[in-house]
C-alpha atoms as one frame of an Amber mdcrd trajectory, in Angstrom:
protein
  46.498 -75.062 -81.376  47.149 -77.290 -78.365  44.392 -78.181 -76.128  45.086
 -76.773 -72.673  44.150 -80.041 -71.378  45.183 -83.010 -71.406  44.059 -85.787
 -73.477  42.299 -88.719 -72.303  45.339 -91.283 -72.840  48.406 -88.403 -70.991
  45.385 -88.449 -68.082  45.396 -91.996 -67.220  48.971 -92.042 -67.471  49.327
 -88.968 -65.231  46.991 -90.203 -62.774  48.560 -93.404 -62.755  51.958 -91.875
 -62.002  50.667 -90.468 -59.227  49.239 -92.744 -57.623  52.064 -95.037 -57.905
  54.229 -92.029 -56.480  52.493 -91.822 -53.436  51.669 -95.729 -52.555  54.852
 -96.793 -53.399  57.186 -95.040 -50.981  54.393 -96.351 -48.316  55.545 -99.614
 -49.337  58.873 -99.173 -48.705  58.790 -97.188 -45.729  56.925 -99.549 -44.216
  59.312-102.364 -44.803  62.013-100.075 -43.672  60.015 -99.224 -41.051  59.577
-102.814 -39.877  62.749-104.156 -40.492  65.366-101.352 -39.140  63.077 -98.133
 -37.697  63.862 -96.213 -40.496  62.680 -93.679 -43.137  62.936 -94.348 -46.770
  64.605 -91.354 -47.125  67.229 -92.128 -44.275  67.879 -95.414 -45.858  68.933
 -93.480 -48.865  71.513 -91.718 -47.028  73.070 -94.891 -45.592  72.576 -96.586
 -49.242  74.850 -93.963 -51.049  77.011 -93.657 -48.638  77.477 -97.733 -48.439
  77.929 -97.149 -52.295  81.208 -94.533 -52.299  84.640 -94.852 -52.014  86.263
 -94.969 -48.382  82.322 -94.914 -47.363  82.064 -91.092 -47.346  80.903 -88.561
 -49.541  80.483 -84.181 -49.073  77.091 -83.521 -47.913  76.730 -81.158 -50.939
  77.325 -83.878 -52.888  75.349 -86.895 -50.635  72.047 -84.206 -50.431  72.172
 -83.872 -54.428  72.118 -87.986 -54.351  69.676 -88.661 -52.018  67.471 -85.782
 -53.686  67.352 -84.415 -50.140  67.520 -80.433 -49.657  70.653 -79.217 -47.218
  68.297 -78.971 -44.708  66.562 -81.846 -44.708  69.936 -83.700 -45.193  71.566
 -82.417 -41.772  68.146 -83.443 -39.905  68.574 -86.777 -41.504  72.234 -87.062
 -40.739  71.409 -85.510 -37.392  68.928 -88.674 -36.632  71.692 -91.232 -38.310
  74.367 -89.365 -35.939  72.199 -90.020 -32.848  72.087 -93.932 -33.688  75.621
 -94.451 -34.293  75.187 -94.875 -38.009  76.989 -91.916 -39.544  79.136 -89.120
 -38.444  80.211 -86.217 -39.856  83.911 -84.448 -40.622  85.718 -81.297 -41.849
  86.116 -82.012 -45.312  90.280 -82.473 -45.580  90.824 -81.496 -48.919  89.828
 -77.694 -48.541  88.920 -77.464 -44.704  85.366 -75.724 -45.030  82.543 -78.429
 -46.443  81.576 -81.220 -44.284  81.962 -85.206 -45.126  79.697 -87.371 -44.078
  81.319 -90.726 -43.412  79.350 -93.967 -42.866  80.462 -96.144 -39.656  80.676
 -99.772 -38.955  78.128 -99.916 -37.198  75.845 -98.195 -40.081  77.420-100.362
 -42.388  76.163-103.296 -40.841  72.278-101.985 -40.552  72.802-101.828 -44.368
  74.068-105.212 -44.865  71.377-106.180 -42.789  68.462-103.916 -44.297  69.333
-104.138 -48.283  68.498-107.701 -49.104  64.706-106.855 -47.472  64.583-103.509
 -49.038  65.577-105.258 -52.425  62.696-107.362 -52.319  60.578-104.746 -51.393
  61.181-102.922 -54.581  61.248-106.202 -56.717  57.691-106.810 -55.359  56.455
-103.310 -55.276  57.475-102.294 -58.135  59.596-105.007 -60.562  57.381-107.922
 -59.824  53.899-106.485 -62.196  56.060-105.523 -65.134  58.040-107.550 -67.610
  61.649-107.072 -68.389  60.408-105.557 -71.752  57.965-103.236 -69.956  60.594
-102.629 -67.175  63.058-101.369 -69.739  60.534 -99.247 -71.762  59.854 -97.938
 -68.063  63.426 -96.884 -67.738  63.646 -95.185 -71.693  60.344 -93.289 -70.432
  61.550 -92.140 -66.928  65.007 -91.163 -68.527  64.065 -89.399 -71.349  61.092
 -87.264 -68.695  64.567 -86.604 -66.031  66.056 -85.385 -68.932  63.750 -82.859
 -69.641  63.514 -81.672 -66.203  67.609 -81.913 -65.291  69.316 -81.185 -68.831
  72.770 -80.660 -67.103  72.222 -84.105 -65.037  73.427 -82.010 -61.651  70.935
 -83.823 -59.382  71.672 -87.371 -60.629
């Protein structure tokens, strides 16, 4: 029978995670913070939609991406909106979902933003590990998303 606890080895590991889970969006939000005003969860927004075709993407879609419920996506779009960064549209292709479509001038806070926001995460969280831990990382994380997403619909 399995022991309803865990062992000593999955508890430093868990604990570990989670402590890295917390301190390290601190880390970035402060850069983010410092450097452009904004959330890391914002920059997310303005990083996926930097990343898609034509610089737009459904909100469906974009709050799936940025792991963000529907919600919490139109406050953060709302607070994008209000700087000039983002705005949204009818969706053309059927009328009734809404695009969210990254401007110019949110375009260039992400030109402007990524290269600090890239060393942020190389030092925060690249910097301690070597490419062979880094990549045993990424078979661990993978293989624990795939347990909890099977169908890959969030990703």
């Amino acid at each position: 029978m399995t022991s309803p606890w865990l062992d000593e080895q999955q508890q430093q590991t868990w604990r570990t995670w989670l402590a890295v889970a917390e301190l390290l969006p601190r880390v970035l939000d402060a850069q983010l913070q410092r450097d452009a005003g904004l959330t890391h969860a914002a920059y997310v927004v303005l990083a996926m939609l930097s990343e898609a075709p034509d610089r737009r993407r459904r909100m469906s879609e974009l709050a799936r991406m940025a792991n963000q419920s529907q919600s919490r996506l139109s406050h953060t779009v709302a607070r994008l909106e209000d700087r000039g960064w983002v705005r949204r549209e009818k969706a053309a292709d059927d009328g009734r979902g809404n695009v969210c479509v990254l401007t110019d001038d949110g375009w260039d806070v992400v030109a402007r933003v990524a290269p600090g926001h890239v060393a942020a995460v190389r030092e925060g969280f690249f910097a301690a590990m070597t490419t062979e831990q880094a990549a045993a990382l990424q078979g661990a994380l993978t293989a624990v998303l795939d347990g909890l997403e099977p169908d890959r619909t969030q990703r």
